[in-house]
DOPALUM-459609 format. One record per atom (N, C-alpha, C): x, y, z. Coordinates in steps of 0.05 Angstrom, whole numbers, padded with zeros to 5 digits, always signed. Layout:
<pts>
XYZ...
</pts>
This chain:
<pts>
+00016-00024+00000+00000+00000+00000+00017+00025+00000+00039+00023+00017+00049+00051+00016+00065+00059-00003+00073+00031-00027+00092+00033-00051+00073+00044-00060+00042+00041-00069+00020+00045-00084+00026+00083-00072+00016+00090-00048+00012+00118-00050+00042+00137-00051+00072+00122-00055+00088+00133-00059+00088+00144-00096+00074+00123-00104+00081+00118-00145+00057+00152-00142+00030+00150-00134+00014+00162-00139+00020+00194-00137+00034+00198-00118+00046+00221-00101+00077+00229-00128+00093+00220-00136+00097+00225-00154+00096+00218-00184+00074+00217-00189+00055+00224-00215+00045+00246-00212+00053+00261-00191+00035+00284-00192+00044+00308-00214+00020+00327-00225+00030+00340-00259+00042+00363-00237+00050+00370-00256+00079+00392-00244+00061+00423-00246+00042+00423-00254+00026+00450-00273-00007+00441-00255-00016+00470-00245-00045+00463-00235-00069+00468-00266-00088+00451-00264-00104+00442-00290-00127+00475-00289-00123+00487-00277-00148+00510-00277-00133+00537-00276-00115+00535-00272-00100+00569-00269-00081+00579-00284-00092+00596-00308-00072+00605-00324-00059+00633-00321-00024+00626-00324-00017+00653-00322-00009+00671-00339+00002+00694-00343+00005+00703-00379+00040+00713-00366+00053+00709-00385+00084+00706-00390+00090+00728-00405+00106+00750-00407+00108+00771-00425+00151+00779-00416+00164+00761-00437+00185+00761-00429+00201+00776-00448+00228+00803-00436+00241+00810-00453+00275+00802-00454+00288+00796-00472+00317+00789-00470+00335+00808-00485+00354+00816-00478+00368+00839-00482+00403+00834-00473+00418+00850-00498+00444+00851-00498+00445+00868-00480+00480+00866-00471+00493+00890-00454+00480+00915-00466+00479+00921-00493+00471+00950-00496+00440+00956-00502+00426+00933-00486+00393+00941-00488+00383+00939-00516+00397+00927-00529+00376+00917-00554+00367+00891-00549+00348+00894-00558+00331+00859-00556+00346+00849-00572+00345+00814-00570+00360+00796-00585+00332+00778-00597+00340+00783-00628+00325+00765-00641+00330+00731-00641+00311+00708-00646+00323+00695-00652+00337+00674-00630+00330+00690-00603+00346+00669-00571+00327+00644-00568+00341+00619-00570+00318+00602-00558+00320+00593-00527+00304+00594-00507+00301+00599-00487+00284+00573-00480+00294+00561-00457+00277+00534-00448+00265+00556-00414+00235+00541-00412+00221+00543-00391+00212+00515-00385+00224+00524-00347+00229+00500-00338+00213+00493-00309+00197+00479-00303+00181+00482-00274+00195+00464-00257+00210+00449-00261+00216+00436-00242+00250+00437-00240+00255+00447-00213+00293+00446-00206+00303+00430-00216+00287+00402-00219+00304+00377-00219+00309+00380-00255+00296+00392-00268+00299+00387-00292+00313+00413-00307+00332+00425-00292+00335+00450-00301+00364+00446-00323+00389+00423-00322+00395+00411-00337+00384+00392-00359+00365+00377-00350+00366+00350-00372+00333+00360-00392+00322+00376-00379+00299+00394-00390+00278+00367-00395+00284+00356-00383+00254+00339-00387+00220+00335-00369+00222+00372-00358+00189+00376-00362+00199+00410-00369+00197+00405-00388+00202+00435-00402+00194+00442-00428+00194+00467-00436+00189+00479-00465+00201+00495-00477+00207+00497-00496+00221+00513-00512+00203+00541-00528+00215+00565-00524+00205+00588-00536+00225+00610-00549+00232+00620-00570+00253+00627-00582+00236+00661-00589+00261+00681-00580+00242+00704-00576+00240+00718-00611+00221+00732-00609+00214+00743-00640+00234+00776-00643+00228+00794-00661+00240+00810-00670+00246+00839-00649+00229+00830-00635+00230+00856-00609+00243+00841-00584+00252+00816-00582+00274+00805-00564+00249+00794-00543+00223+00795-00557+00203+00780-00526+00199+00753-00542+00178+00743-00518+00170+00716-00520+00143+00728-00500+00125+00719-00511+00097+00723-00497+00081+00693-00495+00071+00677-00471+00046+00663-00478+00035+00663-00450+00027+00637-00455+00004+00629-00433+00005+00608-00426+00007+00593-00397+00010+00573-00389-00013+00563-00369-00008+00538-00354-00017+00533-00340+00001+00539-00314-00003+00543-00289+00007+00559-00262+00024+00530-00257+00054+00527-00253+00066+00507-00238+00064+00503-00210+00068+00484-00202+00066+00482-00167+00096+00489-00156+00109+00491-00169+00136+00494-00168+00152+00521-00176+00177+00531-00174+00186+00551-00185+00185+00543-00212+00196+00569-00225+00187+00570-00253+00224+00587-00263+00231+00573-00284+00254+00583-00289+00251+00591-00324+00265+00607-00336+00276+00621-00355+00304+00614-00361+00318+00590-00381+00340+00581-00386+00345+00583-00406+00375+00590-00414+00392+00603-00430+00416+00580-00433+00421+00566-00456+00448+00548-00452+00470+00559-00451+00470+00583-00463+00494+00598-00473+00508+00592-00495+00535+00599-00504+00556+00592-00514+00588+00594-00519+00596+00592-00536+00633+00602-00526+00626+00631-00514+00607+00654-00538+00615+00678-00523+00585+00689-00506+00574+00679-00510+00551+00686-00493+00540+00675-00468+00540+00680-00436+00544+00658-00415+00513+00649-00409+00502+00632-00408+00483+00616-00400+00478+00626-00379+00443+00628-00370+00429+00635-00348+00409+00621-00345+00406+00614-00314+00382+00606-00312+00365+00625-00286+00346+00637-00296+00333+00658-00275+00301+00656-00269+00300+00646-00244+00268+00647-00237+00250+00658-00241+00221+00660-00250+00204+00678-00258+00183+00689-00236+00186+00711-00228+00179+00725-00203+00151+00721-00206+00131+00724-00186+00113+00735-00183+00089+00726-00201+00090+00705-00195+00074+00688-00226+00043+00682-00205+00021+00702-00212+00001+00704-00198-00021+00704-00227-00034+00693-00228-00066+00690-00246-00083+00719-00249-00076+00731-00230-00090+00768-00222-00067+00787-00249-00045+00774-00249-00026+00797-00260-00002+00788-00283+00005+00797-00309+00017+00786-00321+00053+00785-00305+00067+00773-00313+00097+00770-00309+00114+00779-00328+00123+00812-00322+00138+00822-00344+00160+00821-00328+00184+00812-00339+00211+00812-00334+00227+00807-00363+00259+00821-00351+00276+00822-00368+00299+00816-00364+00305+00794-00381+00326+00786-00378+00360+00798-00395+00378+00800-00384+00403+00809-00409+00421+00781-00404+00424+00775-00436+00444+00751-00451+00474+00777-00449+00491+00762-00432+00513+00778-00439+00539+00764-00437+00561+00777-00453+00580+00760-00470+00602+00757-00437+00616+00738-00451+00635+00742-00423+00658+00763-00420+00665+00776-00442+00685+00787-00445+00672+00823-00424+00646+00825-00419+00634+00841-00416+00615+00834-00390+00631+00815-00371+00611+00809-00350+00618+00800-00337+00616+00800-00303+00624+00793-00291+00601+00782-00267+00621+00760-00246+00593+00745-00225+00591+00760-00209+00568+00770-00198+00568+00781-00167+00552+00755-00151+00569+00755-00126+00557+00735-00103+00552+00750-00082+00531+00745-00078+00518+00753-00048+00516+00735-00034+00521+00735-00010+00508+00718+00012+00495+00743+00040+00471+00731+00036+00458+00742+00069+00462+00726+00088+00482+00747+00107+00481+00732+00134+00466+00740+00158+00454+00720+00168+00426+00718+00189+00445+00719+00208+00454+00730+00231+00468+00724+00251+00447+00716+00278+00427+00729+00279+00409+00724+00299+00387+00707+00289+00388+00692+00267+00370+00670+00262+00341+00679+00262+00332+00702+00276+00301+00700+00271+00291+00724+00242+00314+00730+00225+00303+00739+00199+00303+00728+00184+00281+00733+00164+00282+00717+00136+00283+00732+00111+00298+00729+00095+00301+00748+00076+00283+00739+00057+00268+00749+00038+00247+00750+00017+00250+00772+00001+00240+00770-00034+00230+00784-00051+00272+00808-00063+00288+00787-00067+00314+00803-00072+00316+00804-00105+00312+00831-00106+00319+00846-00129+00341+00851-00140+00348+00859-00167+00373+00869-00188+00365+00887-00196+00379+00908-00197+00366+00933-00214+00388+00939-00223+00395+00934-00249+00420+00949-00270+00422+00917-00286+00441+00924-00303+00440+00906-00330+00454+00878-00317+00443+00852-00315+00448+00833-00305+00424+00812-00300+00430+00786-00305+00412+00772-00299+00427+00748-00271+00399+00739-00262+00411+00722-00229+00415+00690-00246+00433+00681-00240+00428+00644-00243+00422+00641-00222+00401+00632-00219+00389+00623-00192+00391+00585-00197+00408+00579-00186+00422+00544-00178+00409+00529-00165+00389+00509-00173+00373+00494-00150+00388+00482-00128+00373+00483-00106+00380+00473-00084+00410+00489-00075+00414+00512-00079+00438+00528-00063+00425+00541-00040+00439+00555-00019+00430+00564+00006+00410+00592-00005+00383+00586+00015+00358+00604+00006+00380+00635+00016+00403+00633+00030+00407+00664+00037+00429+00670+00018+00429+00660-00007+00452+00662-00024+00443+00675-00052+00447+00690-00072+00445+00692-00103+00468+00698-00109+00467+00693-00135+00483+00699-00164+00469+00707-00183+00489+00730-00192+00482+00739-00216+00504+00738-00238+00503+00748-00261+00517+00750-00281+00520+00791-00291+00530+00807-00280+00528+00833-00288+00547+00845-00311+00537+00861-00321+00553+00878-00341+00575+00892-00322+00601+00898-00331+00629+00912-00322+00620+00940-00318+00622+00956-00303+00637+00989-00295+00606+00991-00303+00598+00994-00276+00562+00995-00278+00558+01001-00247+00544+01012-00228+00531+01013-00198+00511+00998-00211+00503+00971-00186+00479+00960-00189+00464+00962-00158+00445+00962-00162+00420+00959-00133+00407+00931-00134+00411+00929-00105+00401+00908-00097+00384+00912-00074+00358+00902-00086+00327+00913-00059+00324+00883-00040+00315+00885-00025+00305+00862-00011+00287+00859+00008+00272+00846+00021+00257+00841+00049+00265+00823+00062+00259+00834+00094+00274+00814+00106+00247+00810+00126+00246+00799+00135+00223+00792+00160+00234+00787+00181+00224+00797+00205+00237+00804+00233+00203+00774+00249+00219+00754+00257+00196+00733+00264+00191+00749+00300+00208+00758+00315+00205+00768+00325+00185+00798+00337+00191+00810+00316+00171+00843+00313+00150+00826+00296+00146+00805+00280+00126+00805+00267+00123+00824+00237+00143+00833+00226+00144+00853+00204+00163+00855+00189+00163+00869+00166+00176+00862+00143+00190+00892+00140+00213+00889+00132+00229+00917+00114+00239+00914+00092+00241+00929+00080+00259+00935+00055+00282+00955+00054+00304+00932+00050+00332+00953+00049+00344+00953+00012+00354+00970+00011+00374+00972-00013+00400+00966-00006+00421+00966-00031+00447+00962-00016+00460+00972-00054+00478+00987-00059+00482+00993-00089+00511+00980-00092+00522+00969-00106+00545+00958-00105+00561+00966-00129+00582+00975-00137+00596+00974-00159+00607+00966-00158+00598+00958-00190+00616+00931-00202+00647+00942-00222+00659+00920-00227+00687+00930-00240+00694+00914-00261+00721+00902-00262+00721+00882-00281+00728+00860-00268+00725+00853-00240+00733+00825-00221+00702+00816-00210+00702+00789-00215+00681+00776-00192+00682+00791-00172+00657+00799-00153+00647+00805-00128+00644+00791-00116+00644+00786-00093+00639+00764-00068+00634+00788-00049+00603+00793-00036+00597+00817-00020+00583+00799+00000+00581+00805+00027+00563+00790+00053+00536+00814+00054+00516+00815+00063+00500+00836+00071+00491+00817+00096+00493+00836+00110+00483+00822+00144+00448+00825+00140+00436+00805+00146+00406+00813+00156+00401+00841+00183
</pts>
């Protein structure tokens, strides 16, 4: 019996059958032109964010988007990029994927000769914050890596740029939420930055 409700339990569809969401995606070089022509896998499940086998393929049109319509995953939802010799592969989660509101985000394909990693890690020292909802603002997209530490990102940024980085943190304690910024400039070396909760 319990082999029976283990098989059943994963058969489960990865996508809920009643809730559609609308996708309105843009991809863009270091210098903000859209890229014709990117084919881009969308992916619901972590486990498949390599071998892409529950996934789809969508290749953006002449204005660098890709627009459709899905069914709502139970799972995160990724935006994947293989890359190549000169262009570096991304894989970046799709925020805010609610049935009330479309999901516009933008992603930038950028070459390596023109980009560098920023690493963050949030450190919780007093254990009762939680950080939520961490933002990029300047030309760069996040590889977000399944199964890495929830107080960790990466990104991929353009060289000799200030970028902002927003975030929430929740205080389990007070019961409440803030929002800090933090702006970092970038150069031509990997970053490795801590931000304390």
């Amino acid at each position: 019996m319990l082999y029976l409700v283990l098989l059943l339990q994963s058969c489960e569809p990865p996508y809920s059958g009643s809730k559609i969401i609308e996708i309105k995606n843009e991809f863009y070089d270091v210098q903000n032109q859209p890229i014709n022509g990117l084919s881009i896998h969308y992916v619901s499940d972590s486990n498949d964010i390599y071998n892409y086998g529950d996934s789809f393929n969508r290749t953006t049109d002449t204005s660098g988007k890709i627009s459709f319509s899905t069914f709502k995953p139970f799972q995160k939802f990724y935006a994947v990029y293989d890359g190549n010799t000169e262009l570096v592969n991304f894989c970046s989660e799709l925020k805010n994927l609610t049935t009330e509101t479309i999901n516009y985000q933008r992603f930038y394909v950028l070459r390596y000769d023109e980009s560098v990693d920023l690493n963050l890690n949030f450190s919780n020292p007093t254990g009762y914050k939680q950080l939520n909802n961490v933002t990029l603002t300047g030309i760069g997209s996040e590889y977000a890596i399944p199964n890495t530490y929830e107080d960790a990102r990466i990104y991929r940024v353009k060289t000799n740029q200030t970028v902002t980085i927003t975030y929430t943190v929740y205080d389990s304690q007070t019961k409440s939420s803030q929002e800090f910024t933090t702006t970092i400039a970038v150069g031509s070396n990997t970053i490795l930055q801590t931000i304390t909760l």
